[in-house]
C-alpha positions in Angstrom: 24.3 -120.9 87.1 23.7 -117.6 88.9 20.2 -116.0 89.5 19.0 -113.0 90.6 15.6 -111.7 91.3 14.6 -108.3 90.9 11.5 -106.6 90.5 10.8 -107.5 87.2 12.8 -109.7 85.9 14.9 -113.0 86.7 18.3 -112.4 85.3 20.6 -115.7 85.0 23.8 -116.4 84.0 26.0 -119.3 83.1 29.9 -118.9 83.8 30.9 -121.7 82.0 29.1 -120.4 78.5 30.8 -117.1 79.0 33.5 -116.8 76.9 32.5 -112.9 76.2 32.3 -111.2 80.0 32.9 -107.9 78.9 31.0 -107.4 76.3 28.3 -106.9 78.7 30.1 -105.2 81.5 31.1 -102.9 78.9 27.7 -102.6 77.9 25.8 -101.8 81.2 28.9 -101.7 84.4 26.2 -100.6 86.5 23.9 -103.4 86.1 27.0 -106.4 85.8 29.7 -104.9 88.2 33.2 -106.9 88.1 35.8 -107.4 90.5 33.7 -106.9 93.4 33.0 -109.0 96.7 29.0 -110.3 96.9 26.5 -109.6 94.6 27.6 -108.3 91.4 24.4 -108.9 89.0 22.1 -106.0 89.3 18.6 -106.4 87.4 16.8 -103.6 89.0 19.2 -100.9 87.4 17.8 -101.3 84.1 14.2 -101.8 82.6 13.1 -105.4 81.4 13.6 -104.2 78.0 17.1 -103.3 78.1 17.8 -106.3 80.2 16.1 -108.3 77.0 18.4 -106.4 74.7 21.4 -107.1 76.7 20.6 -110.9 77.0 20.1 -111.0 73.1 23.3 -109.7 72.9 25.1 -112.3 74.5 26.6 -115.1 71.4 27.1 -117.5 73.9 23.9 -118.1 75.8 25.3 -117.2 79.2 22.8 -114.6 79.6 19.5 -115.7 79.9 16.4 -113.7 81.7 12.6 -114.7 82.6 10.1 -111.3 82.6 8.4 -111.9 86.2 6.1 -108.6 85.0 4.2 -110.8 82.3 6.3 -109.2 79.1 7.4 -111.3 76.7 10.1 -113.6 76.7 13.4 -114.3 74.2 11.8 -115.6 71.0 13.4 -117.9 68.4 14.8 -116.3 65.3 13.0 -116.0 61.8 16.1 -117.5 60.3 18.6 -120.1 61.9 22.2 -118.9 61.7 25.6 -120.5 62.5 28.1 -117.3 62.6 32.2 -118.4 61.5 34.0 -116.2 63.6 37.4 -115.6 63.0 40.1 -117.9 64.9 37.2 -118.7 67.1 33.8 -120.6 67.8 30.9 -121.4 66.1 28.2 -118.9 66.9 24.7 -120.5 66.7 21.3 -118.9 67.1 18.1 -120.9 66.4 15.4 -123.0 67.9 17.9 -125.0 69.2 18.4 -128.4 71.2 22.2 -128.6 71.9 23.2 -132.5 73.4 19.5 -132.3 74.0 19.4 -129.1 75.9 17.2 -126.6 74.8 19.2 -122.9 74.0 18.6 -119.9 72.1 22.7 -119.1 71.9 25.7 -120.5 72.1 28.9 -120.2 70.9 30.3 -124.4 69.8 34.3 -125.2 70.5 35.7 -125.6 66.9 39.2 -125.6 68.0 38.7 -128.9 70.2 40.3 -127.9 73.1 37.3 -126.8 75.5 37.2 -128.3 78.2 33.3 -127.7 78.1 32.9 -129.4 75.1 30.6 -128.9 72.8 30.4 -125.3 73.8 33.6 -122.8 73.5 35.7 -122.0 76.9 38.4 -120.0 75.2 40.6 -122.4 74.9 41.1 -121.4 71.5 42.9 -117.9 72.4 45.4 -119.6 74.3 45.8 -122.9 71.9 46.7 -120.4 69.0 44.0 -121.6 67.0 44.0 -120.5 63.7 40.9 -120.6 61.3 39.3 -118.2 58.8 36.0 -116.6 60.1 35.2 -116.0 55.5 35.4 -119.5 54.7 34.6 -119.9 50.8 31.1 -119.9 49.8 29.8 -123.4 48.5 26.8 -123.8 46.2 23.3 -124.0 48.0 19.9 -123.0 47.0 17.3 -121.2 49.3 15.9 -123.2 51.8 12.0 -123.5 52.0 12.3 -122.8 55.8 15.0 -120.6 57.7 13.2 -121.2 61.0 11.9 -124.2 63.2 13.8 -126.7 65.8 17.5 -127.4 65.0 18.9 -130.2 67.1 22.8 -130.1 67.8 24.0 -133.6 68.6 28.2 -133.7 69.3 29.1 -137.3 67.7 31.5 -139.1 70.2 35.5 -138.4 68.6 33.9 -136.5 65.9 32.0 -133.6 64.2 28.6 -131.8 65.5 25.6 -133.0 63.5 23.1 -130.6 62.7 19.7 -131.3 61.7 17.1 -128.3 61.3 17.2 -125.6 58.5 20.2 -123.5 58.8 22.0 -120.8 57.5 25.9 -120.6 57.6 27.6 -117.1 57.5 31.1 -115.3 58.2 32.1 -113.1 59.7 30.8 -110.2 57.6 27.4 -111.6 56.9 27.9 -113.9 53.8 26.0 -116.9 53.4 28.4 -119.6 53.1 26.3 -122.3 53.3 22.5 -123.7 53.3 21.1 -126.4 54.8 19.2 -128.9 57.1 21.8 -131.8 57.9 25.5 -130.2 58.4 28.5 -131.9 59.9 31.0 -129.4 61.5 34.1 -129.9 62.9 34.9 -129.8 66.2 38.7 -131.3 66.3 40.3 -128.3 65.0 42.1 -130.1 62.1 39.7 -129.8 59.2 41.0 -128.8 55.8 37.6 -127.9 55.1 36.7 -125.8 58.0 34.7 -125.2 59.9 33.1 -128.4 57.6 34.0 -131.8 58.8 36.4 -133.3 56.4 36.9 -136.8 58.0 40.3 -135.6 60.1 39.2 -136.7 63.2 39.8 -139.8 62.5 43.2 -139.8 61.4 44.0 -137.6 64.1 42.9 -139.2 67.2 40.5 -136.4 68.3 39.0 -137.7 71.7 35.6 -136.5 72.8 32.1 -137.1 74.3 28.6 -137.8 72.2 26.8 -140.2 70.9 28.1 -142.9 69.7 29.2 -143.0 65.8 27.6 -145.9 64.8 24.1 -144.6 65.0 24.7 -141.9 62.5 25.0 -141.4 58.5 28.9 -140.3 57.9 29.3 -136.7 56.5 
């Protein structure tokens, strides 16, 4: 974890939850300058705001900020979302508690080869992983709550139980699915993606959480 101090704000960011690096060096070169020697993180070139907007623009969570001039900080959403992107990760904003760290962002490995499991590393680009970011749209009625605490909890060899109201979508904004307990995979061999079907099992999938016996199967 980097931080940086400027005048107004306290500008952090995570390397390994960056799977998106030029999306904001794209965004604002001047204030995130790459391929340079020393500092490259530059706070004071933009206002608080626009460091806010910037850090709310980053899927993964890398980007994080703390106002130091008494604004107000990154709030949590009015509706939980998991976003399917295409060939890719699972992009998750909420109230969240992910392997019982707290987070606004992040983008979850659905592929399972991170090797920063349960978040993405990009492994996926270079595993050829290949999965649909418009998944078909199962039956679900409105949940009475779209917002409050979601907590993220990787099961050891298997899915990622969620527990909080949320709201699946793809890639182009349709709601997929509703819910507040959702099993997804993480192995990569779902028929049912990004849905758990059961295939990590069979398969062999290997991975860190809590243990499987102290949870209700999806």
């Amino acid at each position: 974890m980097e931080e940086v101090r400027g005048k107004h704000v306290l500008l952090r960011f995570d390397g390994q939850r960056c799977i998106h690096a030029r999306h904001c060096v794209l965004s604002r070169p001047d204030v995130f300058v790459p391929n340079v020697e020393g500092e490259w993180i530059h706070p004071d070139r933009a206002t608080p705001e626009e460091l806010a907007e910037l850090a709310h623009a980053c899927p993964s969570g890398a980007i994080t900020y703390e106002r130091l001039d008494g604004g107000p900080g990154e709030r949590a959403p009015v509706v939980n979302l998991v976003r399917v992107r295409e060939h890719g990760p699972l992009a998750v904003h909420g109230e969240l508690t992910i392997a019982g760290q707290p987070a606004r962002r992040a983008t979850l490995c659905r592929c399972g080869q991170s090797a920063n499991k349960p978040y993405c590393d990009g492994s996926h680009t270079a595993a050829g992983f290949t999965a649909t970011g418009e998944p078909a749209t199962r039956p679900s009625a409105p949940l009475a709550r779209r917002d409050g605490p979601v907590t993220i909890t990787p099961i050891q060899n298997g899915p990622l139980r969620c527990t909080g109201a949320l709201e699946v979508v793809s890639g182009t904004g349709r709601t997929v699915e509703r819910g507040d307990k959702l099993f997804f995979c993480r192995c990569g061999q779902s028929a049912n993606k990004p849905f758990c079907d059961g295939t990590h099992k069979r398969t062999g999938f290997t991975a860190d959480g809590e243990p499987p016996a102290s949870r209700s199967k999806p």
